[in-house]
C-alpha positions in Angstrom: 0.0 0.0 0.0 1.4 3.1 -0.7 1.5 6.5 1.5 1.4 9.7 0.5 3.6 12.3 2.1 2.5 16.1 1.4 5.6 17.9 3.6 8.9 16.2 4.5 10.2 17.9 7.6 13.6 19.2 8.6 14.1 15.7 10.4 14.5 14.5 7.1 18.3 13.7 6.8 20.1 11.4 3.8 24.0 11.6 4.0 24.1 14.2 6.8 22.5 17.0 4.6 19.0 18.2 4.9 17.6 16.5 1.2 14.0 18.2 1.2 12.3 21.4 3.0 10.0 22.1 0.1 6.3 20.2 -0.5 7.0 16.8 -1.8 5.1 17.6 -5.2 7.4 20.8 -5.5 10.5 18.7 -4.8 10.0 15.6 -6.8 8.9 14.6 -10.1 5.5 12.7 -10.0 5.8 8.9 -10.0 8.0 9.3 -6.9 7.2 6.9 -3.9 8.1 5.9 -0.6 10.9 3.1 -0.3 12.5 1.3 1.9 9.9 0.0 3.8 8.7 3.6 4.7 11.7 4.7 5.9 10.8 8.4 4.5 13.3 8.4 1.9 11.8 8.9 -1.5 12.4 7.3 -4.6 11.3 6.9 -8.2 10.7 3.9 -9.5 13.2 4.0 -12.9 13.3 0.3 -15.1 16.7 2.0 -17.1 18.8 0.7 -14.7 19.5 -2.1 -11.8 20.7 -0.7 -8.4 22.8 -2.6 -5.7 22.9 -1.2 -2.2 21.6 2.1 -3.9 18.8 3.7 -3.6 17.5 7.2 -5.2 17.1 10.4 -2.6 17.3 14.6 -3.6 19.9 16.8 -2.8 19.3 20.4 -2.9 20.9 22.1 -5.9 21.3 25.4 -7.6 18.6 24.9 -9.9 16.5 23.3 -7.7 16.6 19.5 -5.9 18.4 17.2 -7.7 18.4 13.8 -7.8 21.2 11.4 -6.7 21.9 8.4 -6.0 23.3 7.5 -2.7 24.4 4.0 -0.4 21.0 1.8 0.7 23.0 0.5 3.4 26.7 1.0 5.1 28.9 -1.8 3.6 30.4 -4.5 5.1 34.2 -3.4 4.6 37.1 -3.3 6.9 37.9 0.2 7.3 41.4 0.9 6.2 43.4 4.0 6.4 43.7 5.7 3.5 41.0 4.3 1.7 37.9 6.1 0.8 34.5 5.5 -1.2 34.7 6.6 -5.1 33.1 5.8 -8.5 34.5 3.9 -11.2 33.5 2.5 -14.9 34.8 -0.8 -15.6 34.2 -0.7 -19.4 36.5 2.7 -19.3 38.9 0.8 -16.5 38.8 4.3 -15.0 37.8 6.4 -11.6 35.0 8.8 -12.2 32.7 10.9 -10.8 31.7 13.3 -9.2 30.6 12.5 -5.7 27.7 15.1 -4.5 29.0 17.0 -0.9 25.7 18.9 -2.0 23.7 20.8 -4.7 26.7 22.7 -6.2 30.3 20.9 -4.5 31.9 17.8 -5.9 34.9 15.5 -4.7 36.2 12.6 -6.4 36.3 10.6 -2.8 34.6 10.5 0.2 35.9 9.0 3.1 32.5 7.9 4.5 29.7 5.6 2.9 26.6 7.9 3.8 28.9 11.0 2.0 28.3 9.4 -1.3 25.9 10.5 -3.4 26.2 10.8 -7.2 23.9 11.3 -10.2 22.4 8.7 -12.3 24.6 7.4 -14.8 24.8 9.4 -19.0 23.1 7.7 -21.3 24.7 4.6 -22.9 27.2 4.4 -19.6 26.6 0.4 -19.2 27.9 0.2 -15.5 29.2 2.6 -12.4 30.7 0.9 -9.5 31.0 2.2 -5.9 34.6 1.4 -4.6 36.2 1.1 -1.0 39.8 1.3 -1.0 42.5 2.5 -2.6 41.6 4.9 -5.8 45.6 4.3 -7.6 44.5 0.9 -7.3 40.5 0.4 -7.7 41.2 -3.3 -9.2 41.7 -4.2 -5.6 39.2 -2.1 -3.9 35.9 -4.0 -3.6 32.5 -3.1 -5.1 30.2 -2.1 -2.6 27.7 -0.7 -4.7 26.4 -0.9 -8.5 24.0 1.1 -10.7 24.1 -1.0 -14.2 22.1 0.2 -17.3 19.1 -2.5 -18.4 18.3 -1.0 -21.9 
């Protein structure tokens, strides 16, 4: 059964920034519904891609919210030092990005999972993986998250 939610409040937190202060309808595009289990994050139900351990939220942006994609769940890595979270393409065998601090600020790393928050994929981009570990060498860093293209 689904819920509708007119207002999310300032309670509202996804990655340690505030993701919504507006109306719901002025905030996201219509087909958006409640996920995990009611949780109050919002996502939109989008059959172009697969997502693993990801899950779709809105960051405030300079246009207006935007949406991002950020980690369902904290991973089950050992934290070592020096490592950090970061994107990379395995067709193009190269890091990439950007990583979302918010609406307007990009890093290439983060060093914590509920920092990272990136947009969906450009078209024709077959698979972005989330990485924990080193980014000089992101063959040995494990994937801790996926978003793969289905069309």
């Amino acid at each position: 059964m689904a819920r509708t939610i007119s207002t999310v409040t300032a309670s509202a937190l996804v990655c340690g920034t505030l993701m919504f202060s507006a109306p719901l309808a002025a905030a996201a595009p219509s087909g958006t519904a409640p996920a995990d289990g009611g949780a109050g994050v919002h996502v939109r139900v989008d059959q172009r891609f697969a997502l693993e351990n990801l899950v779709e939220s809105w960051m405030p942006g300079r246009g207006g919210p935007m949406r991002v994609l950020v980690l369902a769940s904290e991973p089950a890595v050992a934290e070592q030092e020096g490592s950090v979270f970061f994107l990379y393409d395995p067709v193009r065998s190269a890091q990439t990005g950007p990583i979302w601090l918010s609406g307007d600020t990009a890093a290439t790393s983060v060093d914590h999972w509920s920092d990272v928050a990136f947009s969906y994929p450009a078209p024709g981009t077959k698979r972005l993986e989330v990485r924990y570990g080193l980014p000089g060498n992101p063959l040995a860093a494990p994937v801790v998250a996926s978003v793969t293209g289905t069309r």
